[in-house]
OpenMM code with the backbone's topology and positions (N, CA, C; nanometers):
from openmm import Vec3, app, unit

residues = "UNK UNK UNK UNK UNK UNK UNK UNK UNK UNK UNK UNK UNK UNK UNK UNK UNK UNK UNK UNK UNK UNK UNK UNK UNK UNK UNK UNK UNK UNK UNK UNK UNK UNK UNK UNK UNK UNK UNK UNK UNK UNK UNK UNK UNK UNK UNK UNK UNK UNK UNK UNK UNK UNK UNK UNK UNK UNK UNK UNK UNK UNK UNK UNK UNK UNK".split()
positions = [
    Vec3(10.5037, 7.0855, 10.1932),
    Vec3(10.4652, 7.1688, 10.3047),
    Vec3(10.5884, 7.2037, 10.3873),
    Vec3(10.5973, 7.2988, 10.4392),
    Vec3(10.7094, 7.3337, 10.5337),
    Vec3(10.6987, 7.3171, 10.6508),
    Vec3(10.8339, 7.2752, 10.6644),
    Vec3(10.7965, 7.1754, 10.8209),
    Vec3(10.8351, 7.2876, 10.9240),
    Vec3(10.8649, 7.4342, 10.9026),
    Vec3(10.8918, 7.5125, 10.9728),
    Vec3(10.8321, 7.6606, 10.9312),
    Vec3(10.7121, 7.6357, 10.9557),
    Vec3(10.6182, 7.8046, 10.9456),
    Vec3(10.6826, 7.8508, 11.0012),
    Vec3(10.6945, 8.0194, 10.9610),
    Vec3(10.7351, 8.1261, 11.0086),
    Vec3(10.6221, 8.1857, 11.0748),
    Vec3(10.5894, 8.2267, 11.2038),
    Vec3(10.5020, 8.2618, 11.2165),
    Vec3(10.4680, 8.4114, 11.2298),
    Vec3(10.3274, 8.4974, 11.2210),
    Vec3(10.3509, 8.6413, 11.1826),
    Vec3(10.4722, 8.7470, 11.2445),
    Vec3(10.4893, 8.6811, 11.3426),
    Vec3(10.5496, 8.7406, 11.4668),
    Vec3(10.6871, 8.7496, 11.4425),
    Vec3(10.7515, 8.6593, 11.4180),
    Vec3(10.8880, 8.6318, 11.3669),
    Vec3(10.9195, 8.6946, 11.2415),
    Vec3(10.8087, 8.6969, 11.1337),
    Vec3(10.8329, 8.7609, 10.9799),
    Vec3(10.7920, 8.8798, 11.0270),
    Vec3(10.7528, 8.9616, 11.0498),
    Vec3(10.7362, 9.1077, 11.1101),
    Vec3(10.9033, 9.1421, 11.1763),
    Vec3(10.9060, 9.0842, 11.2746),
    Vec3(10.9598, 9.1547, 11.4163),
    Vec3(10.9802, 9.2959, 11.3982),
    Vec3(10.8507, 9.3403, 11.4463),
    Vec3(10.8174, 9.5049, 11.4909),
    Vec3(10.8762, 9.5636, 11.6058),
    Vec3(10.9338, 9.6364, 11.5990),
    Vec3(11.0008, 9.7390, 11.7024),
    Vec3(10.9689, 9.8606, 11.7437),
    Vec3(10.9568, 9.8919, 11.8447),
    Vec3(10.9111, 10.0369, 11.8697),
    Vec3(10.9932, 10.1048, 11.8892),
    Vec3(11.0415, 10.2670, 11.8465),
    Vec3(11.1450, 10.3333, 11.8224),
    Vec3(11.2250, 10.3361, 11.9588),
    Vec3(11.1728, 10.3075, 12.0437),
    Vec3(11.2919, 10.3282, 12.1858),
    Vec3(11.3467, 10.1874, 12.1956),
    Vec3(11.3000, 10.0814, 12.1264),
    Vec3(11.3909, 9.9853, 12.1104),
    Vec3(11.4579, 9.9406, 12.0121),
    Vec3(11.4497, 9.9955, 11.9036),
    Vec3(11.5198, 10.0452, 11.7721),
    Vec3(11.6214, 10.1188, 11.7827),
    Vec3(11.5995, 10.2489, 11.8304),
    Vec3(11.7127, 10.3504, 11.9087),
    Vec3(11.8433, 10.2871, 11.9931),
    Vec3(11.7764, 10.2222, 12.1065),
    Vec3(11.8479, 10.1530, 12.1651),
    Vec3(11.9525, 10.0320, 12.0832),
    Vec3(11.8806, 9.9319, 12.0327),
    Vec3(11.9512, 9.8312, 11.9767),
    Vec3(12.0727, 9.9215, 11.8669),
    Vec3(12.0428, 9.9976, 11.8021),
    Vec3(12.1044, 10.0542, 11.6944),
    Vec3(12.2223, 10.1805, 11.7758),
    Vec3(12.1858, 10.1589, 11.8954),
    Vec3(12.2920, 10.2995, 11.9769),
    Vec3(12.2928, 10.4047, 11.9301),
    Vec3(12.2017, 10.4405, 11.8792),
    Vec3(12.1790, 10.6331, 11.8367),
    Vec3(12.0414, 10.6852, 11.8869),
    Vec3(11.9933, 10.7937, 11.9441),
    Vec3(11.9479, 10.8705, 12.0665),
    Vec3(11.7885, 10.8815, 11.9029),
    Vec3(11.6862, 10.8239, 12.0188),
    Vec3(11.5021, 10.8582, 11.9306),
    Vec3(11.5332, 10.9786, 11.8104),
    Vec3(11.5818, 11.0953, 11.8305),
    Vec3(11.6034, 11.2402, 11.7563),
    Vec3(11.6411, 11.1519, 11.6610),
    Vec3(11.7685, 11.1140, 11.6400),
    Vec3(11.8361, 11.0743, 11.4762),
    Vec3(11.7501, 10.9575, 11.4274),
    Vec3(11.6820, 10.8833, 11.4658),
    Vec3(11.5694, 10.8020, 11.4084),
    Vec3(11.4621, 10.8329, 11.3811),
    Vec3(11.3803, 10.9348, 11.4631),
    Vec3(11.2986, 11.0133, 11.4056),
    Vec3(11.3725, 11.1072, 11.2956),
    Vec3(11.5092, 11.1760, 11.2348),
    Vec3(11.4847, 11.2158, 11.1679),
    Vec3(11.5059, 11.1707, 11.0096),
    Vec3(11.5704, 11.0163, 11.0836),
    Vec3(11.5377, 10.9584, 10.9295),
    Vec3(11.4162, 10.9341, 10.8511),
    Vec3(11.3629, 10.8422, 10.9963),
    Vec3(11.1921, 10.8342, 10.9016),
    Vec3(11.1193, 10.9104, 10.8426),
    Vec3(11.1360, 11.0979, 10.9322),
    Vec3(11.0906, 11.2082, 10.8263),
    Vec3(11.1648, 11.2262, 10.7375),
    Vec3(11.2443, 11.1812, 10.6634),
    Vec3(11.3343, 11.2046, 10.5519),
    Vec3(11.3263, 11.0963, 10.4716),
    Vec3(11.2566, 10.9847, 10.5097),
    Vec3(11.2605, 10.8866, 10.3858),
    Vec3(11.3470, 10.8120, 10.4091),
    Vec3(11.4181, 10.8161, 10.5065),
    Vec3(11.5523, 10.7098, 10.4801),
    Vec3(11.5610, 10.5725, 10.5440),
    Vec3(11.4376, 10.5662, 10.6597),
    Vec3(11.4151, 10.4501, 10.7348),
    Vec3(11.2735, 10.3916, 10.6824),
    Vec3(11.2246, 10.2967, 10.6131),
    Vec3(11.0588, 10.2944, 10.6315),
    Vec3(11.0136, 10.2625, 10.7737),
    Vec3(10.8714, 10.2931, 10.7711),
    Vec3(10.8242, 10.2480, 10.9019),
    Vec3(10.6362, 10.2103, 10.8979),
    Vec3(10.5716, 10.1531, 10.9937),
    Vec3(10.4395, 10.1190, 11.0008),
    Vec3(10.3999, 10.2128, 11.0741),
    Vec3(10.2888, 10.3128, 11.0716),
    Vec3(10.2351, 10.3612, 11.1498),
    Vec3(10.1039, 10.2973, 11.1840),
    Vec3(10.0695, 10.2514, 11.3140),
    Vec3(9.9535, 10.1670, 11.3416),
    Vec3(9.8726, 10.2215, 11.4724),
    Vec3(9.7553, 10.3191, 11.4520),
    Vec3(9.6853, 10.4242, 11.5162),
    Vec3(9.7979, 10.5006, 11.5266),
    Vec3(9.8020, 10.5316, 11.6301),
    Vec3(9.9298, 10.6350, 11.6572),
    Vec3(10.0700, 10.5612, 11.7274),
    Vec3(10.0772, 10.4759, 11.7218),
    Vec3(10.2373, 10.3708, 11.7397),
    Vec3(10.2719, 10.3735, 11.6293),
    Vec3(10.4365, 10.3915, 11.6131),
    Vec3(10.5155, 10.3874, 11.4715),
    Vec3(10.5908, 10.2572, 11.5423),
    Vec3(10.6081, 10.1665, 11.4279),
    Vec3(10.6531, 10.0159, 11.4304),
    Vec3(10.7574, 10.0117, 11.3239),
    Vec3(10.8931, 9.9528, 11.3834),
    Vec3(10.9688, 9.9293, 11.2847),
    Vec3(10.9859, 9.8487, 11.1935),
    Vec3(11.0088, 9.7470, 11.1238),
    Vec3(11.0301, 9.5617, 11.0704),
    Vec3(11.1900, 9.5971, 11.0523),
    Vec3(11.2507, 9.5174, 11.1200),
    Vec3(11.3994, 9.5271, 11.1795),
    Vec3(11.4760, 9.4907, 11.0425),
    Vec3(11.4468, 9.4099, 10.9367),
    Vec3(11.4830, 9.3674, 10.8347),
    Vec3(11.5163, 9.4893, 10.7444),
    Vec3(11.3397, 9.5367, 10.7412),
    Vec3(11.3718, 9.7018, 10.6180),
    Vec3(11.5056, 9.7810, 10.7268),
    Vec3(11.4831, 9.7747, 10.8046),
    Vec3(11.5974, 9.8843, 10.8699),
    Vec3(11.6751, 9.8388, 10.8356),
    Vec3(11.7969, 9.7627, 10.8658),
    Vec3(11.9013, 9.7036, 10.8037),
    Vec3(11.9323, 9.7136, 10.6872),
    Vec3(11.7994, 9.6891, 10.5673),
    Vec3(11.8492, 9.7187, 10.4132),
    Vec3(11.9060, 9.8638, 10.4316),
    Vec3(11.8198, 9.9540, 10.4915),
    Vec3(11.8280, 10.1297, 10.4475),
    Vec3(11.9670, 10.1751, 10.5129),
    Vec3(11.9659, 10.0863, 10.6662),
    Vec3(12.1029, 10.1451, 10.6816),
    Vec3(12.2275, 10.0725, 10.5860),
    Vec3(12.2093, 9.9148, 10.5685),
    Vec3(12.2882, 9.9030, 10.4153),
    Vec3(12.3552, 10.0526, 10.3346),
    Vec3(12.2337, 10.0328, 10.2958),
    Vec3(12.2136, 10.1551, 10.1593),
    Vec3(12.2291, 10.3224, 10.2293),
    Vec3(12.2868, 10.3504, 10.3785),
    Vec3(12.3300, 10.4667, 10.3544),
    Vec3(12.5193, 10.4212, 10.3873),
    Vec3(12.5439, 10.3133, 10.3614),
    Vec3(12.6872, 10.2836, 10.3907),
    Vec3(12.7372, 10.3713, 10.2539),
    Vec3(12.8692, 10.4172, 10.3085),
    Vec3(12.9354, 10.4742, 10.1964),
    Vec3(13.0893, 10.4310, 10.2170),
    Vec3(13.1133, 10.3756, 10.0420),
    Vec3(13.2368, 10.3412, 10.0523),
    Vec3(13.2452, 10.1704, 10.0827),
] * unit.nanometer
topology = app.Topology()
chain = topology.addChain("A")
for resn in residues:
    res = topology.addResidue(resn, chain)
    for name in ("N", "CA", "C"):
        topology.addAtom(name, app.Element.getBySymbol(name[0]), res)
């Protein structure tokens, strides 16, 4: 057994794009226009879009060049 559950909250950590924007220092526009382009995933949940801070990181990984 693991003596240290992760709990949902921590394995998520969901972000909402003005604190995504912020943490990442580029202005809502260039994050909204990744997610319409495929290049960020994201949760849409009713009408809140939610980030998981982890997938972000892979995608911006993967637009490093060089």
């Amino acid at each position: 057994m693991d003596p240290h559950p992760t709990s949902p909250r921590t394995e998520l950590d969901l972000r909402t794009e003005q604190d995504l924007a912020r943490h990442l220092k580029i202005c809502r526009r260039q994050l909204y226009n990744w997610r319409m382009s495929g290049l960020v995933p994201y949760f849409k949940l009713g009408k809140a879009v939610r980030f998981r801070a982890a997938d972000v990181a892979s995608a911006i990984e993967r637009m490093r060049i060089g």
